[in-house]
SERO-4910 file (N, C-alpha, C, O; in steps of 0.05 Angstrom, whole numbers):
BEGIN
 pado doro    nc1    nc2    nc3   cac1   cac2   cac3    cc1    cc2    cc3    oc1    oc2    oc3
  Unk    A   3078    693  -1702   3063    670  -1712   3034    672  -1705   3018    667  -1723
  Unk    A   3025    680  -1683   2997    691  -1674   2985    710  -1697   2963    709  -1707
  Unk    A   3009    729  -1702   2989    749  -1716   2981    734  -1740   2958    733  -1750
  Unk    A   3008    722  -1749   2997    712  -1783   2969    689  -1782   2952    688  -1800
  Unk    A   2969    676  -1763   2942    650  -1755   2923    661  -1759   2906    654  -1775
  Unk    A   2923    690  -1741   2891    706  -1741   2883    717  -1769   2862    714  -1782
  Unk    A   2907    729  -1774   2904    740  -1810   2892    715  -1828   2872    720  -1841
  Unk    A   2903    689  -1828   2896    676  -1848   2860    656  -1832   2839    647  -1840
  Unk    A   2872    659  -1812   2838    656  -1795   2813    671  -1813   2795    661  -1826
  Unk    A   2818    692  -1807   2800    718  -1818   2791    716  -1842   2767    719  -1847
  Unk    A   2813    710  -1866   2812    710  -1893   2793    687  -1899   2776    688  -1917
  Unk    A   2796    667  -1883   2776    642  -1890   2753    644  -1883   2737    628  -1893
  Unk    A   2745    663  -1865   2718    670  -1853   2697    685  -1867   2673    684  -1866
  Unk    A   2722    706  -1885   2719    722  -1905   2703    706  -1935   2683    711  -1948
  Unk    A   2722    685  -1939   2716    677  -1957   2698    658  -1964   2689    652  -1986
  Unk    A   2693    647  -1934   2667    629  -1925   2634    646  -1932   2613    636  -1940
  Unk    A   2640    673  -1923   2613    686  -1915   2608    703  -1947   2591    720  -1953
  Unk    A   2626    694  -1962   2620    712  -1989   2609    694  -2012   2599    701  -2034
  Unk    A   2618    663  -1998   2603    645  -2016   2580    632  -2012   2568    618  -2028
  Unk    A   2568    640  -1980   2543    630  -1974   2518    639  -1993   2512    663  -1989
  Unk    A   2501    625  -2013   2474    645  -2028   2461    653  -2012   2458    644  -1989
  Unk    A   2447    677  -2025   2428    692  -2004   2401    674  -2008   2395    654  -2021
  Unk    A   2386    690  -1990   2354    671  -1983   2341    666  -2007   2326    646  -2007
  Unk    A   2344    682  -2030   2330    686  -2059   2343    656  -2070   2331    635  -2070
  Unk    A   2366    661  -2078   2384    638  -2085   2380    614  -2077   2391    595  -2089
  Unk    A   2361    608  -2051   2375    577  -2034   2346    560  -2044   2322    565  -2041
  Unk    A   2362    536  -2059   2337    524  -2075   2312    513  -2054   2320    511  -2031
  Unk    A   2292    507  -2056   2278    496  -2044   2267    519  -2019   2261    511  -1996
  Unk    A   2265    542  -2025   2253    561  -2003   2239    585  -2025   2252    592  -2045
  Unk    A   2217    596  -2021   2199    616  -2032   2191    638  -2013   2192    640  -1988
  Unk    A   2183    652  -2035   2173    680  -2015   2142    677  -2000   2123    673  -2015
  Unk    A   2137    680  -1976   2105    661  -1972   2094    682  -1994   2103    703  -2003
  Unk    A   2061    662  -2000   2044    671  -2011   2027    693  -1994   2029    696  -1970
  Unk    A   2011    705  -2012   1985    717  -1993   1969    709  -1980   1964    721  -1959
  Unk    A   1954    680  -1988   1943    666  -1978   1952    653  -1949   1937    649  -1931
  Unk    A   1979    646  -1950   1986    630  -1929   1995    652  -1902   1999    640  -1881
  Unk    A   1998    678  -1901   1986    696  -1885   1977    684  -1871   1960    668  -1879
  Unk    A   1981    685  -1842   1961    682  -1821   1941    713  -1812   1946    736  -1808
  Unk    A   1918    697  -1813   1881    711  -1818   1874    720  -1839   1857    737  -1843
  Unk    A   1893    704  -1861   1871    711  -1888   1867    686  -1892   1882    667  -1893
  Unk    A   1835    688  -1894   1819    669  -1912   1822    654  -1933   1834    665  -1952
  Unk    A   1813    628  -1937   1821    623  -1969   1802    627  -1979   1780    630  -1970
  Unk    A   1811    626  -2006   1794    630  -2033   1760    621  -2038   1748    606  -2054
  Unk    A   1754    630  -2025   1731    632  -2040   1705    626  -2001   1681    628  -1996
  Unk    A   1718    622  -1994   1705    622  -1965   1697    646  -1957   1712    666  -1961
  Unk    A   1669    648  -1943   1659    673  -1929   1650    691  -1948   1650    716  -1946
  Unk    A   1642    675  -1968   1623    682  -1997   1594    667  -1993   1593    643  -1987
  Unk    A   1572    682  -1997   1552    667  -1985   1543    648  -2008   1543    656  -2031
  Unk    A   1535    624  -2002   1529    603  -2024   1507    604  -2025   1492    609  -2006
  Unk    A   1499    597  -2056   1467    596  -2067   1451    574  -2052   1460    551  -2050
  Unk    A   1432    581  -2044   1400    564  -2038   1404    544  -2062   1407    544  -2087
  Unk    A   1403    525  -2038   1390    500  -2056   1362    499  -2062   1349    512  -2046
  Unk    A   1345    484  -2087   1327    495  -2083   1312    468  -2073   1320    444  -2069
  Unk    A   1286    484  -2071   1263    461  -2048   1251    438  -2060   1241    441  -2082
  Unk    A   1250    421  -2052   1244    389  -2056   1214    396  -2061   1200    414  -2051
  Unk    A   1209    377  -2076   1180    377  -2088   1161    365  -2069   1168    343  -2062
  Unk    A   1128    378  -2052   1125    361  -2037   1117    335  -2034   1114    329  -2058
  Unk    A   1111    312  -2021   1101    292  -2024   1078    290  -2032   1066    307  -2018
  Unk    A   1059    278  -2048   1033    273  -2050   1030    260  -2037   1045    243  -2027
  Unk    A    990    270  -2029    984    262  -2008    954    254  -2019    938    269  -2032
  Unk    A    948    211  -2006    940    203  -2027    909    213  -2013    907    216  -1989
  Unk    A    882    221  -2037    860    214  -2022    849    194  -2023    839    193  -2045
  Unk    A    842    173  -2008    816    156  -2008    790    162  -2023    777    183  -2024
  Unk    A    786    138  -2034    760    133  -2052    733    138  -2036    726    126  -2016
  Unk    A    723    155  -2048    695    159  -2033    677    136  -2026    682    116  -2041
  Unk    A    655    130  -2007    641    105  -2007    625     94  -2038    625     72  -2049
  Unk    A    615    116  -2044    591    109  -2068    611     96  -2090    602     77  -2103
  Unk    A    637    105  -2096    661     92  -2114    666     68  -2103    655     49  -2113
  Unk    A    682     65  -2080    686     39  -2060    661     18  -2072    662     -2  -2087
  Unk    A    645     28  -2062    617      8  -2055    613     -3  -2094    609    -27  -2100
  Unk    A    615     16  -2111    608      4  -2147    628    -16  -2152    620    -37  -2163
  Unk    A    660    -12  -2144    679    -24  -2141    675    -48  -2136    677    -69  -2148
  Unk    A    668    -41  -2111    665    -84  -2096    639    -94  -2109    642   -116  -2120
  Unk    A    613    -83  -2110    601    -95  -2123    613   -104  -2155    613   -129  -2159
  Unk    A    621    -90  -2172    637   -106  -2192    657   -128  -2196    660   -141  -2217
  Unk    A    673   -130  -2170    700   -145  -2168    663   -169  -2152    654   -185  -2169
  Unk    A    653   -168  -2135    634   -192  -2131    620   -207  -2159    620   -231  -2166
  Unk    A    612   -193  -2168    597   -203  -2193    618   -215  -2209    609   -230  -2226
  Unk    A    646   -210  -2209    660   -227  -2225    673   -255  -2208    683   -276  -2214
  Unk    A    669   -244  -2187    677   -278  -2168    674   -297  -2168    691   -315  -2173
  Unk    A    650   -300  -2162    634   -326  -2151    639   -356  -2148    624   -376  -2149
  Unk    A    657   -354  -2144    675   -379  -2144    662   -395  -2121    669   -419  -2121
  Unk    A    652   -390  -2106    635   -403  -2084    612   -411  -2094    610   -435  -2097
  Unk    A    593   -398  -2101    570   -398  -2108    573   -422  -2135    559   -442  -2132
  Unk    A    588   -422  -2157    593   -433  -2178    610   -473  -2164    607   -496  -2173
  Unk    A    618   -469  -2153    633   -500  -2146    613   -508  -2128    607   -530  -2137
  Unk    A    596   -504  -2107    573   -516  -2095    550   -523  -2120    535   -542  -2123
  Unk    A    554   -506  -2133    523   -499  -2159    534   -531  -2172    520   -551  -2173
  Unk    A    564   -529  -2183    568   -549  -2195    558   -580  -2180    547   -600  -2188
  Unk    A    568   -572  -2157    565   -612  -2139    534   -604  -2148    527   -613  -2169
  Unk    A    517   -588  -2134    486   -598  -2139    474   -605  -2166    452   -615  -2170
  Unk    A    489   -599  -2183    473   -607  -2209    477   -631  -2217    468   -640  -2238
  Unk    A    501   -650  -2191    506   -674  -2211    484   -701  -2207    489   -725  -2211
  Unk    A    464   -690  -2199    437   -708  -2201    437   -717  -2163    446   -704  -2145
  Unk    A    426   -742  -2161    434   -750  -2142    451   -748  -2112    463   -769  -2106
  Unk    A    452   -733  -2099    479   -725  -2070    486   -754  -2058    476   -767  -2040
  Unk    A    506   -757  -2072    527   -782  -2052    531   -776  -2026    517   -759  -2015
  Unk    A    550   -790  -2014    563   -788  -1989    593   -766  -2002    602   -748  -1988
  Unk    A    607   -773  -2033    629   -756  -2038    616   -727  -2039    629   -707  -2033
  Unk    A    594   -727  -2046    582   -696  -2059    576   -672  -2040    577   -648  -2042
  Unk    A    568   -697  -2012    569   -681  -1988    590   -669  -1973    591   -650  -1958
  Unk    A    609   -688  -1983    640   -686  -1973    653   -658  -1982    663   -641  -1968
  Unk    A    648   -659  -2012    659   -636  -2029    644   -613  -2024    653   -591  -2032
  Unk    A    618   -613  -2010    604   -586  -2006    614   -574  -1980    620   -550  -1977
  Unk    A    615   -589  -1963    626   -586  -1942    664   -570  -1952    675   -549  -1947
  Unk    A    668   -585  -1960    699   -576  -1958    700   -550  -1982    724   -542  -1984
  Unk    A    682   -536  -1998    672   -519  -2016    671   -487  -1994    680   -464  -1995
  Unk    A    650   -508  -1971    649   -481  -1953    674   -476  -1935    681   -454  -1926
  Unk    A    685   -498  -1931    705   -489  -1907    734   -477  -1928    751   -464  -1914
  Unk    A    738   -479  -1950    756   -458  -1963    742   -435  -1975    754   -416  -1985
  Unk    A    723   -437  -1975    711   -404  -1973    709   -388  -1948    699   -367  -1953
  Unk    A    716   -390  -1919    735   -376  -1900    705   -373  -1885    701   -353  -1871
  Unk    A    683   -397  -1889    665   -393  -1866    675   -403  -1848    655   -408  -1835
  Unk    A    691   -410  -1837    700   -424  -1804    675   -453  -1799    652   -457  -1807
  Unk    A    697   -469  -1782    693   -500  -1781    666   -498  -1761    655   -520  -1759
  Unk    A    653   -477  -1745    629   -474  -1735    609   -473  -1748    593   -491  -1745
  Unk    A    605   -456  -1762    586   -440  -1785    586   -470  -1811    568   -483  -1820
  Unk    A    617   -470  -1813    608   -495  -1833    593   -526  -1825    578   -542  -1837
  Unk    A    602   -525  -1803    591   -555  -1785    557   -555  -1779    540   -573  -1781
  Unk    A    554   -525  -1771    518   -519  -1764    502   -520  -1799    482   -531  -1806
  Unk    A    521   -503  -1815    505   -525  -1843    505   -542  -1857    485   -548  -1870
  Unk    A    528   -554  -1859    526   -582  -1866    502   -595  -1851    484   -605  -1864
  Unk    A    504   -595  -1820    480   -611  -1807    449   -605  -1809    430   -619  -1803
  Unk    A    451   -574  -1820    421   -571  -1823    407   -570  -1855    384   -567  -1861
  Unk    A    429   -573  -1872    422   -589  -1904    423   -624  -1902    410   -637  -1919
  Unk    A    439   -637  -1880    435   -673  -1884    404   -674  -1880    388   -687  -1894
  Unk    A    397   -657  -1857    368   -661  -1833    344   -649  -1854    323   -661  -1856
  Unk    A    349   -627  -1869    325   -623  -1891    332   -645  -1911    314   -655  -1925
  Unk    A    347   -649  -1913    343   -671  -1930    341   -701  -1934    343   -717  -1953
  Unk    A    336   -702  -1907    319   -726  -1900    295   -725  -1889    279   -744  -1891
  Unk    A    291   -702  -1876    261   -684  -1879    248   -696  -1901    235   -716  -1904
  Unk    A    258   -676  -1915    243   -675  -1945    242   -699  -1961    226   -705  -1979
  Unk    A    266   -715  -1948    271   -749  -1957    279   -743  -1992    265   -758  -2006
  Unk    A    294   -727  -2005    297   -724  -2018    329   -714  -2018    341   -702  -2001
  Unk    A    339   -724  -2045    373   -720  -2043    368   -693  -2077    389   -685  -2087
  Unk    A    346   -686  -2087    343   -673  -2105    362   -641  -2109    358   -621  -2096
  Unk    A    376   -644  -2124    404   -617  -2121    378   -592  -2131    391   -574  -2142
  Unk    A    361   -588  -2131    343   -559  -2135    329   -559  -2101    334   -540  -2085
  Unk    A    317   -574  -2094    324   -576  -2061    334   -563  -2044    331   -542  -2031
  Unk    A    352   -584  -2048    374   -575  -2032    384   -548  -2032    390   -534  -2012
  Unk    A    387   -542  -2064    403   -505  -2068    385   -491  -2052    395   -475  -2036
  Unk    A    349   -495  -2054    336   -473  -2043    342   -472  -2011    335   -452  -1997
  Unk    A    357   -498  -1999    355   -501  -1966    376   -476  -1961    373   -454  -1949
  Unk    A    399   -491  -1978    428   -476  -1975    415   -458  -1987    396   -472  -1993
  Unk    A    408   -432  -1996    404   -400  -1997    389   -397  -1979    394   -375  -1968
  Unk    A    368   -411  -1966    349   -402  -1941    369   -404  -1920    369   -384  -1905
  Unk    A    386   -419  -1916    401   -420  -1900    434   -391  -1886    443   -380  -1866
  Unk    A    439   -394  -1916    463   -374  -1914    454   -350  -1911    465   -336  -1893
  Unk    A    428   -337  -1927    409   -317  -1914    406   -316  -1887    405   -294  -1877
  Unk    A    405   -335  -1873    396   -334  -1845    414   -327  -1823    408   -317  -1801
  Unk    A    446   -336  -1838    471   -332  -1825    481   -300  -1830    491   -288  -1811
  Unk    A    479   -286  -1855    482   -268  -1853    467   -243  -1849    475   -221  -1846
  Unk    A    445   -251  -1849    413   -237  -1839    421   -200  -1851    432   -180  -1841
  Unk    A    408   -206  -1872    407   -176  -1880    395   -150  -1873    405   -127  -1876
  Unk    A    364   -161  -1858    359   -144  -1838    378   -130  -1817    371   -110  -1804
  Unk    A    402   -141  -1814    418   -132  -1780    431   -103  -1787    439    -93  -1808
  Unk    A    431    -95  -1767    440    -59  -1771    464    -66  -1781    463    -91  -1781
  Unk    A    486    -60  -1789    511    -57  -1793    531    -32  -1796    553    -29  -1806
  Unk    A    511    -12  -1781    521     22  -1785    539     13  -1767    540    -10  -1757
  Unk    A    559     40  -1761    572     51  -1745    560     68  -1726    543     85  -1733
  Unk    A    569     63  -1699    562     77  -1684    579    103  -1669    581    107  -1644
  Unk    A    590    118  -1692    616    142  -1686    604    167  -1674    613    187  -1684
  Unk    A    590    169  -1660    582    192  -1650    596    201  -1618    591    188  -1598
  Unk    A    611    222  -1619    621    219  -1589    605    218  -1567    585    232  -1565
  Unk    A    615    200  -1548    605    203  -1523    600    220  -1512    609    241  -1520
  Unk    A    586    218  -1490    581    237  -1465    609    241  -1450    619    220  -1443
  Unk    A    626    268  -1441    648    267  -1425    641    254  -1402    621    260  -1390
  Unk    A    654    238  -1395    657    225  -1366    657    249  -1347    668    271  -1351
  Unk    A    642    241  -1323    646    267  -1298    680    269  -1292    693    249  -1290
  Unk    A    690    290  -1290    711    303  -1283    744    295  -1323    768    289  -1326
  Unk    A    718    301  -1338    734    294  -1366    753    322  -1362    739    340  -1353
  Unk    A    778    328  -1365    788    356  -1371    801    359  -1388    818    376  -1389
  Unk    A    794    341  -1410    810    338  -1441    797    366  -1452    779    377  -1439
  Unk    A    805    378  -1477    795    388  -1492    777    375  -1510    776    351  -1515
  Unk    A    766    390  -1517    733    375  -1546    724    365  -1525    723    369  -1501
  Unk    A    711    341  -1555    699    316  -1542    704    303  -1538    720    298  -1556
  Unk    A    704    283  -1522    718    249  -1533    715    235  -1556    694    238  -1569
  Unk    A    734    219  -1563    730    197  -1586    722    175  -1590    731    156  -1577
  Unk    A    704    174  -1608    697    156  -1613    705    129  -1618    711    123  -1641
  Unk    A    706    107  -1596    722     82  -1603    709     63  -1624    687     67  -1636
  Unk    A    723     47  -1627    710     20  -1654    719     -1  -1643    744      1  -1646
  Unk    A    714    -27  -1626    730    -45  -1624    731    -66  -1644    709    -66  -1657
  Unk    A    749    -84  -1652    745    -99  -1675    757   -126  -1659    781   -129  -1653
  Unk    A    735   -149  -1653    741   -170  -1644    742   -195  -1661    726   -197  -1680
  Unk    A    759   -214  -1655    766   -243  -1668    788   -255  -1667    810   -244  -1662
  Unk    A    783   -280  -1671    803   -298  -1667    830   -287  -1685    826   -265  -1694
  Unk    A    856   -301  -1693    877   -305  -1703    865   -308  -1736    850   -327  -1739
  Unk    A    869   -294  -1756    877   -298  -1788    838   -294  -1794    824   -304  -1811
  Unk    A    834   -278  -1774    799   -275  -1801    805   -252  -1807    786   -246  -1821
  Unk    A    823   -231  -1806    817   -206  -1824    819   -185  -1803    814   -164  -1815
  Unk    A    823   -181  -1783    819   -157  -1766    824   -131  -1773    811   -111  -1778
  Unk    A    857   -142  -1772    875   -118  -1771    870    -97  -1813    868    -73  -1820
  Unk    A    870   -124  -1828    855   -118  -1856    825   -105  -1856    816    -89  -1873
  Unk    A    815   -113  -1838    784    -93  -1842    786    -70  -1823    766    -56  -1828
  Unk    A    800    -60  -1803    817    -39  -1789    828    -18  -1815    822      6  -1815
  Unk    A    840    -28  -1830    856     -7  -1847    831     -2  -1870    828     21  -1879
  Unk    A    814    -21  -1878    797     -6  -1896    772      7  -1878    755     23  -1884
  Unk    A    776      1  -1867    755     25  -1853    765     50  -1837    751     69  -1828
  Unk    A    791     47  -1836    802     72  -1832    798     81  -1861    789    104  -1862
  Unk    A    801     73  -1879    813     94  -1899    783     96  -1917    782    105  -1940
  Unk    A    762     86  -1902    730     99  -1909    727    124  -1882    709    141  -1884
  Unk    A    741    122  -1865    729    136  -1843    748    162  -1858    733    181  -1865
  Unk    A    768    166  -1862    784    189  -1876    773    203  -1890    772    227  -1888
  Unk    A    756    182  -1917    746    195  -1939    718    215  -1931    711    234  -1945
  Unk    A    704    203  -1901    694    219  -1893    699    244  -1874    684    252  -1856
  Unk    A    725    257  -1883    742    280  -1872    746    267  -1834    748    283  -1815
  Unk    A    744    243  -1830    744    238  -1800    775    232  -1795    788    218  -1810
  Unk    A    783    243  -1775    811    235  -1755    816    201  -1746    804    191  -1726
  Unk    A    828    190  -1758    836    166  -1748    863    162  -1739    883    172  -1747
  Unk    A    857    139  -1715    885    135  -1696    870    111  -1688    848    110  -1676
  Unk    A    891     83  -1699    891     63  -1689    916     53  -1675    940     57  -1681
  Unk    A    902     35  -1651    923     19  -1638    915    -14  -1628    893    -24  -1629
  Unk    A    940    -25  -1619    938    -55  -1616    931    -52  -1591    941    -35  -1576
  Unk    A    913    -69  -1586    893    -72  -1561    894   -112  -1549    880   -122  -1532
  Unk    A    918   -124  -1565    906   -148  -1563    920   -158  -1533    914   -179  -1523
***
């Protein structure tokens, strides 16, 4: 009985191992690729890639020379005058009221002379003109131009004074020193705005500019 068990044992083992498919046969399995090799590279890597090419450079703007600058503003002035023209108007309307004085007054203080400058002429056109005892608007205009002349006095130097200093004893900078600019005033007259146009006149004259807040 043993022997026949083993015999028919065997035969099933037999017939087990003759129906298993081989590795080719067994669905869902392939032969690896080349690629998937371990230390080969893939496709197309360790190929040197083309240069991008170079970005165009920035332009770089120059500043308007002074003699341009300067034809400029004189043109943009001569088309202004919006000051000069609304005072011109109150004086021509014969007679100076108490409203006419009002409106000249308030003519100058939105033209950005400040409530000092406007207060010292208002009081020194009422006083000529009771001087003169006359409320006459040709008068008067000649007071107000003697006057605003006087405030901005054309004679006054108005250069720049950019010449470097003398090194301080024990200076160990290189060069020379630089030349400072201070730019003083109150809150909203223009500082930091007349800072940048005069940097960008000091440029046009090939000069190095570096500003900073000092307040």
């Amino acid at each position: 009985v043993a022997v026949i068990a083993g015999v028919v044992v065997a035969r099933r083992r037999r017939s087990r191992s003759g129906q298993l498919p081989t590795s080719a046969e067994r669905p869902g399995l392939s032969a690896p690729q080349a690629s998937d090799r371990d230390g080969d590279e893939p496709e197309g890597e360790g190929l040197e890639q083309p240069a991008a090419p170079a970005g165009a450079l920035p332009s770089v703007e120059t500043p308007e020379s002074i003699p341009g600058r300067m034809q400029r503003l004189r043109a943009r002035l001569a088309g202004s005058g919006g000051f000069g023209k609304a005072v011109l108007s109150v004086l021509s309307r014969g007679d100076l009221t108490e409203t006419d004085w009002e409106e000249i007054e308030d003519t100058l203080l939105t033209s950005d002379l400040g409530i000092e400058v406007t207060t010292a002429l208002m009081e020194t056109l009422r006083t000529q003109a009771k001087v003169l005892d006359t409320s006459d608007p040709t008068a008067i205009r000649g007071v107000l131009r003697r006057e605003l002349l006087a405030l901005v006095d054309p004679a006054m130097d108005r250069s720049l004074n950019l010449a470097p200093p003398q090194a301080a004893e024990g200076f160990t900078g290189e060069g020379s020193p630089a030349a400072a600019v201070l730019m003083v005033g109150v809150n909203g007259t223009g500082k930091t705005t007349t800072c940048g146009k005069l940097a960008r006149v000091l440029v046009a004259q090939d000069k190095t500019v570096l500003m900073g807040a000092a307040d």
